[in-house]
C-alpha positions as CSV (number, residue, x, y, z in Angstrom):
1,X,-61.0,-1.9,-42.8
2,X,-57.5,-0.6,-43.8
3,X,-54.3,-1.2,-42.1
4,X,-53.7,1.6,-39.5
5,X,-50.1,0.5,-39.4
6,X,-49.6,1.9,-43.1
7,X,-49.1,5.5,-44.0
8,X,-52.2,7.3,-44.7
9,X,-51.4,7.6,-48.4
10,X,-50.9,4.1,-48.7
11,X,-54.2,2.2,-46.8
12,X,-56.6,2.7,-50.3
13,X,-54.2,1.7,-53.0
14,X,-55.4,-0.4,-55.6
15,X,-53.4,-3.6,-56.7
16,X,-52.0,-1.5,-59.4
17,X,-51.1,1.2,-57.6
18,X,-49.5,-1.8,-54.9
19,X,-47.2,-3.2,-57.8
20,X,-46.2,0.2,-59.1
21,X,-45.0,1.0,-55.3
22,X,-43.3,-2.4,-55.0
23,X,-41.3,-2.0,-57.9
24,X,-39.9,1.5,-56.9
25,X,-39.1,0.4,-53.6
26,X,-37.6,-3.1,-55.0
27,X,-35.5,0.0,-57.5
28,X,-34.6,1.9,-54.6
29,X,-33.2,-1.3,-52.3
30,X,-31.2,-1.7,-56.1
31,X,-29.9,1.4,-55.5
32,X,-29.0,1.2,-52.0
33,X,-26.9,-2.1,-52.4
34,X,-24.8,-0.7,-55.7
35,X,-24.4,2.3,-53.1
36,X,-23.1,-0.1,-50.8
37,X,-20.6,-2.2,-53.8
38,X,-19.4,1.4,-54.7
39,X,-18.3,1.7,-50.8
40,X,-16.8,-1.1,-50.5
41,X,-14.4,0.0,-53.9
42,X,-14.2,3.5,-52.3
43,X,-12.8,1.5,-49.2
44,X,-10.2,-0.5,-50.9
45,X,-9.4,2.7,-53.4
46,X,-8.9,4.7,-50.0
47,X,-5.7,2.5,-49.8
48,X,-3.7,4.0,-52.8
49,X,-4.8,7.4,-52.6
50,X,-2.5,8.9,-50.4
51,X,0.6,6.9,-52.2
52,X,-1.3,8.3,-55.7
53,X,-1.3,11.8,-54.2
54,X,2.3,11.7,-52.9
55,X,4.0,9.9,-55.9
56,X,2.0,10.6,-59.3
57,X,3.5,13.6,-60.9
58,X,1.9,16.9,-62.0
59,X,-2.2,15.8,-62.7
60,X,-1.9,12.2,-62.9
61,X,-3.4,10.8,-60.1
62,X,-5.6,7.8,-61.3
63,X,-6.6,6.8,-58.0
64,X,-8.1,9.7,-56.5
65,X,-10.0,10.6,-59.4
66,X,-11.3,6.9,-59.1
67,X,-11.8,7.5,-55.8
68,X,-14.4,10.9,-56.3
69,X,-15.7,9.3,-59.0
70,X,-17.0,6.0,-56.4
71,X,-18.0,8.8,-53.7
72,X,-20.2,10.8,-56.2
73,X,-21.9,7.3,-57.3
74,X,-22.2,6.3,-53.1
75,X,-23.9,9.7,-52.7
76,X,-26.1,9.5,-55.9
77,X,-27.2,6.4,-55.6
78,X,-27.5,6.3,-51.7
79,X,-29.8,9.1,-51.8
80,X,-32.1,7.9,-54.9
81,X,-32.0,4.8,-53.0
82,X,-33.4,6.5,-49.8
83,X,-35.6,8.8,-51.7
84,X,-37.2,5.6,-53.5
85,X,-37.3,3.2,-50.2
86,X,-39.0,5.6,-48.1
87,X,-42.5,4.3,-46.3
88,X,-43.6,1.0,-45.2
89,X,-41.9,-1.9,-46.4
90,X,-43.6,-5.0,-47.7
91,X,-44.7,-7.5,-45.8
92,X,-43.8,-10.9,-47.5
């Protein structure tokens, strides 16, 4: 009898089919934790920003551009991550 806890896409997988949807869940989770590193820089780059914006002449503004570039990696990665994660988790 298949689980009824499971999605009904998932109860008749085949092992194969199993493996293949534990690795892109186990790629997703991989995703959501380099989302995570990347806010945790975003954090810590959110402290020279505003003395980048206010002090660095003309275009030069290291920081914030670091700083976009980390929240277009949290976004792109936290939402591949999400995409990829999504159903029931494993059971170990």
């Amino acid at each position: 009898m298949a689980n009824s806890l499971l999605p009904p896409e998932e109860r008749n997988l085949t092992p194969d089919q199993v493996e293949a949807l534990d690795r892109r869940r186990d790629l997703g989770h991989t995703f959501l934790v380099i989302a995570g590193q990347f806010a945790v820089i975003a954090t810590v780059l959110l402290l020279w920003v505003g003395q980048d914006l206010s002090y660095s002449p003309g275009w030069a503004h290291p920081m914030f551009y670091y700083f976009c570039i980390a929240l277009l990696l949290i976004v792109v990665f936290g939402i591949a991550g999400l995409a990829l994660r999504k159903g029931m988790p494993r059971i170990d």
